[in-house]
C-alpha positions in Angstrom: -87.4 152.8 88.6 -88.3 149.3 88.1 -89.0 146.7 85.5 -88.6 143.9 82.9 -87.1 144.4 79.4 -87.8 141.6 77.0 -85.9 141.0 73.3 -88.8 139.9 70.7 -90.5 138.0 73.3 -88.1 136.8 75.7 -86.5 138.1 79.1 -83.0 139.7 78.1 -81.3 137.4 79.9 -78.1 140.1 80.8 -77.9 143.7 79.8 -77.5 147.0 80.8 -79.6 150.0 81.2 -79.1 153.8 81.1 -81.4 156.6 81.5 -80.8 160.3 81.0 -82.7 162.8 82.1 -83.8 165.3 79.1 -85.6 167.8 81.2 -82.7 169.2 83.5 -83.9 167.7 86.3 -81.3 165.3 87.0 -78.1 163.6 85.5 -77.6 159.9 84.2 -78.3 156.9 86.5 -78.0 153.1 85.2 -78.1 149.7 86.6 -77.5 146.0 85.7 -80.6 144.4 83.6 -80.6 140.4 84.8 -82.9 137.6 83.6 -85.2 140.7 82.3 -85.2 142.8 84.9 -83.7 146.2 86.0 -83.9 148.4 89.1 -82.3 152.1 89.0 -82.3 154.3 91.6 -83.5 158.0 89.5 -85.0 161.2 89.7 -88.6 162.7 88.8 -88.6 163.8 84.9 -88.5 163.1 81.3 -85.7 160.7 80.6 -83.9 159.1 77.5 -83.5 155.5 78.0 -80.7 153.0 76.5 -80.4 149.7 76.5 -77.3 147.7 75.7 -76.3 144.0 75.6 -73.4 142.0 74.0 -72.6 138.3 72.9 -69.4 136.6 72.7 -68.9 135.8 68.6 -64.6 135.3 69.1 -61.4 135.5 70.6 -58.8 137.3 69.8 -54.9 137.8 71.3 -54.3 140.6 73.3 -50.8 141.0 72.2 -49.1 140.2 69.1 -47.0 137.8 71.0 -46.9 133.9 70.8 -47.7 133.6 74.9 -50.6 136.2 74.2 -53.8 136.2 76.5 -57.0 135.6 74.7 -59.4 138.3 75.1 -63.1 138.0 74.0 -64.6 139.8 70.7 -68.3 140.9 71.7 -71.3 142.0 69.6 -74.3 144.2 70.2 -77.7 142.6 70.0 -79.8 145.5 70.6 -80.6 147.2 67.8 -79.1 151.5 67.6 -83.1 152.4 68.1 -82.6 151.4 72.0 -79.4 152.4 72.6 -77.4 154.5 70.3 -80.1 156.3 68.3 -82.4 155.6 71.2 -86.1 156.3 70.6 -86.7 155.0 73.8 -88.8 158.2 76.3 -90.4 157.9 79.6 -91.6 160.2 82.2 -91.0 158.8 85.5 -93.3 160.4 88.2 -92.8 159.7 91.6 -95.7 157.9 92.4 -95.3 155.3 89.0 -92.0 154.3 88.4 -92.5 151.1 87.2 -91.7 150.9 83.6 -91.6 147.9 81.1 -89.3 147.9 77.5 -90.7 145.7 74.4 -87.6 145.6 72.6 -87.9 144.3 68.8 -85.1 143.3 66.0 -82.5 140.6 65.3 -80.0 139.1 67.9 
């Protein structure tokens, strides 16, 4: 399955992408989403699809030591409707498995 995922308007720029089959026709593939577009290899069926991405908004020390590494805080962008509380269905058929995601809500 192929295709481009935009956040209100513009390519996601980095991201990931999961898709889970609801039918029981297969298990959970995902891939890499980069400058707005994904390719993951999946099955036949109806699927539940999630979509995740994060910003950098901080640092933070990994240990409560003075020598501590810095470790980045991230955020999610994606609002829970894709991803957590997905709402997001397709039926990929094996002869159409391209499939585009309009994503809407604040960064």
């Amino acid at each position: 399955m192929t295709g481009k995922v935009t956040l209100n308007g513009q390519p996601l720029p980095e991201g990931t992408i999961t898709i889970e089959a609801t039918d029981d026709m297969g298990g959970v593939d995902g891939g890499m989403i980069t400058n707005g577009e994904y390719k993951v290899m999946t099955t036949p069926g109806d699927k539940l699809v999630k979509i995740n991405a994060t910003k950098v908004v901080g640092q933070k020390k990994t240990y409560n030591t003075p020598d501590s590494p810095m470790e980045d805080i991230v955020q999610e962008i994606i609002p829970p409707k894709y991803n957590q509380k997905s709402e997001l269905n397709v039926t990929v058929k094996e002869d159409a498995t391209s499939h585009d995601f309009t994503l809407e809500g604040k960064k």
